[in-house]
C-alpha positions as CSV (number, residue, x, y, z in Angstrom):
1,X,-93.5,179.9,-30.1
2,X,-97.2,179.4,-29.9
3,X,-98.3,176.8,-27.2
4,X,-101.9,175.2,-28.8
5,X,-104.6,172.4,-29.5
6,X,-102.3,170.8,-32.5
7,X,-105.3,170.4,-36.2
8,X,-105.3,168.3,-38.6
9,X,-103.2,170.6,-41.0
10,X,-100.5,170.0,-38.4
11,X,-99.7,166.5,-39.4
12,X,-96.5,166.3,-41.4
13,X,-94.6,168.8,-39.4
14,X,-96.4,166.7,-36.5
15,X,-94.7,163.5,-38.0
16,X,-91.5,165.2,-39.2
17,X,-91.3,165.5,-35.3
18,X,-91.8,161.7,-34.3
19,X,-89.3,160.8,-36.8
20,X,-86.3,162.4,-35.2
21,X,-87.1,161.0,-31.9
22,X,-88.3,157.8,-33.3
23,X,-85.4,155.5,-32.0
24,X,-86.4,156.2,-28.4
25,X,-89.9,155.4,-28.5
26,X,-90.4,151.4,-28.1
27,X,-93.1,150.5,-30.7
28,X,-92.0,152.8,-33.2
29,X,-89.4,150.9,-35.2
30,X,-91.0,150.1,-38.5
31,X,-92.7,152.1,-41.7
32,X,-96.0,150.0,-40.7
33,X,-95.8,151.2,-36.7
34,X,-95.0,155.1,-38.1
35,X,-98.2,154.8,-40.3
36,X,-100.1,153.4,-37.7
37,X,-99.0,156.3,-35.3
38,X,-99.9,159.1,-37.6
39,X,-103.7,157.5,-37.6
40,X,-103.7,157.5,-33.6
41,X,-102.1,161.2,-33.9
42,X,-104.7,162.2,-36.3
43,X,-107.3,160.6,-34.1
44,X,-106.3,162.6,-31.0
45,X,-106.1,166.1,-33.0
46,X,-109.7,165.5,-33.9
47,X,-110.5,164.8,-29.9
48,X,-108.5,168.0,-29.2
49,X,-106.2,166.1,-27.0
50,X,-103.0,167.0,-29.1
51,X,-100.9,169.4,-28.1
52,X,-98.1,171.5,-30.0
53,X,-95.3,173.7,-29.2
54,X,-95.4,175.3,-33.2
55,X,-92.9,177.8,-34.5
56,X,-93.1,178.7,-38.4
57,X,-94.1,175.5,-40.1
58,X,-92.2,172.7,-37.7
59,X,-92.9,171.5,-34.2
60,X,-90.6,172.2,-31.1
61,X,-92.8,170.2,-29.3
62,X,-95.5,167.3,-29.2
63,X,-97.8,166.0,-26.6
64,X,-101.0,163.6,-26.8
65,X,-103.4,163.3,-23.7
66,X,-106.2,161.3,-22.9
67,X,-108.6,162.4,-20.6
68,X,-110.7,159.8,-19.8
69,X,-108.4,157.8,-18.3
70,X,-106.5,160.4,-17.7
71,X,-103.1,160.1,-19.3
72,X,-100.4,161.6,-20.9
73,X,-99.6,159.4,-23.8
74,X,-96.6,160.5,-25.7
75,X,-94.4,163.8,-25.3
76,X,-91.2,164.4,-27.3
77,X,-89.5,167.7,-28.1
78,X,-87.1,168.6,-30.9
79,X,-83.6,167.6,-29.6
80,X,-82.7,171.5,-31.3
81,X,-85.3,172.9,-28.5
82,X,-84.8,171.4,-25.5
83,X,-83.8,172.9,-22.1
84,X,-86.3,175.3,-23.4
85,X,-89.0,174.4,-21.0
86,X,-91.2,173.3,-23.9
87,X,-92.3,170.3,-22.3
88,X,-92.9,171.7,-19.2
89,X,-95.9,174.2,-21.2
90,X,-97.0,171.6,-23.3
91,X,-97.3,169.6,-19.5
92,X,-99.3,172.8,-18.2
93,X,-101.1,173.2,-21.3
94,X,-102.4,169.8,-20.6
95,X,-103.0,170.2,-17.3
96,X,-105.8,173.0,-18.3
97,X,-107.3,170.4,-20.4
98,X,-108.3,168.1,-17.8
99,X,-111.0,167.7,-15.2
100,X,-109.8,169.6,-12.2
101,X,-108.7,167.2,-9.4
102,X,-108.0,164.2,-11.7
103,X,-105.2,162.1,-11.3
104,X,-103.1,162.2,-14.4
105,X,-101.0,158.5,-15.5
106,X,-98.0,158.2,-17.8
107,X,-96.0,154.9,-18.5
108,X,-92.0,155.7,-19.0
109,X,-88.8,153.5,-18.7
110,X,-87.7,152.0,-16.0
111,X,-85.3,153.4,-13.6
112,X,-82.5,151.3,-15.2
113,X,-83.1,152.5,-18.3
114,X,-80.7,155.0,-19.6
115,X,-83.3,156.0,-22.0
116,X,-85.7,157.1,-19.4
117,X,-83.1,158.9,-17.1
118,X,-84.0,162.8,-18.9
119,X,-87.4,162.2,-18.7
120,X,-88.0,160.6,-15.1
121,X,-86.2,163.2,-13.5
122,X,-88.4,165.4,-15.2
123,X,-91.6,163.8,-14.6
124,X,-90.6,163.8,-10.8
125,X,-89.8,167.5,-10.8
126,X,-93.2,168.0,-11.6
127,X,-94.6,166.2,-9.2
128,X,-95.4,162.8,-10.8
129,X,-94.6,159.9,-8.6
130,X,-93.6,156.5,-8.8
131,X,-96.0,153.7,-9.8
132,X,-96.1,149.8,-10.8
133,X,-93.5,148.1,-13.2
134,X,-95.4,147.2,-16.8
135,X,-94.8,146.5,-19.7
136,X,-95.1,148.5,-23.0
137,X,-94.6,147.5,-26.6
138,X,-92.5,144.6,-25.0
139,X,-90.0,146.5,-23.0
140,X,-90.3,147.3,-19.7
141,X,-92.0,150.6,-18.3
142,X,-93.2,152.1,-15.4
143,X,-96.3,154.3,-14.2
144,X,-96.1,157.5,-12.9
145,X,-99.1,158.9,-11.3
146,X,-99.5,162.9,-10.7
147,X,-101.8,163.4,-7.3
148,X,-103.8,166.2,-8.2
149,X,-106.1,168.3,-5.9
150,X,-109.4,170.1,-6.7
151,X,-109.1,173.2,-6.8
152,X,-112.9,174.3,-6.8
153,X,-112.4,176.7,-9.6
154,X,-114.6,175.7,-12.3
């Protein structure tokens, strides 16, 4: 499994991705939201700032990034791959793709959410902490804020 910058060719397998784990991603519900998500993913491939965990011609994992803010936007892996550590090396993958020393922000489900139960526990394993209640396609979310030190290493 090859850990990379995701291109443009990557798309369907990309999407073939987000439509498994579709159902736990608020604002993903409809044929109109899906299409609208494939332009934003094909957007953030050609800003370099998507990330893919690629094995023959499917995706074991996804991530998009921003940098500037710095965020991690959206992060799924193939329910058939997980407890793989995929997300954690699309995570560090990330992590080499942003300025040294910048905080990083993610918004996630709430704590009462059972949705968000896998991935806050991850999230805090890596060092990610707790930040405001928000709101995000109408549901209710929370930040989490990684604290990150500069290194000095260019």
């Amino acid at each position: 499994m090859e850990i990379r910058l995701a291109q443009a060719q990557d798309i369907d397998a990309w999407m073939a991705l987000v439509e498994q784990v579709r159902d736990v991603f608020p604002g993903l519900e409809t044929t109109e939201a899906m299409e609208e998500h494939r332009v934003t993913v094909l957007g953030f491939m050609e800003n370099s700032s998507a990330v893919c965990a690629a094995e023959a011609d499917r995706m074991a994992g996804i991530l998009l990034f921003s940098r500037d803010p710095a965020e991690l936007c959206f992060l799924a892996v193939d329910p058939d791959c997980r407890r793989q550590h995929i997300a954690q090396k699309l995570v560090s993958f990330m992590l080499t793709q942003i300025e040294d020393g910048k905080d990083i922000s993610l918004i996630t489900y709430q704590e009462d959410d059972p949705n968000g139960q896998a991935a806050r526990a991850f999230y805090k394993h890596l060092g990610f902490s707790e930040g405001r209640l928000t709101e995000e396609f109408g549901h209710p979310a929370q930040e989490f804020v990684l604290k990150r030190q500069a290194t000095g290493q260019a």
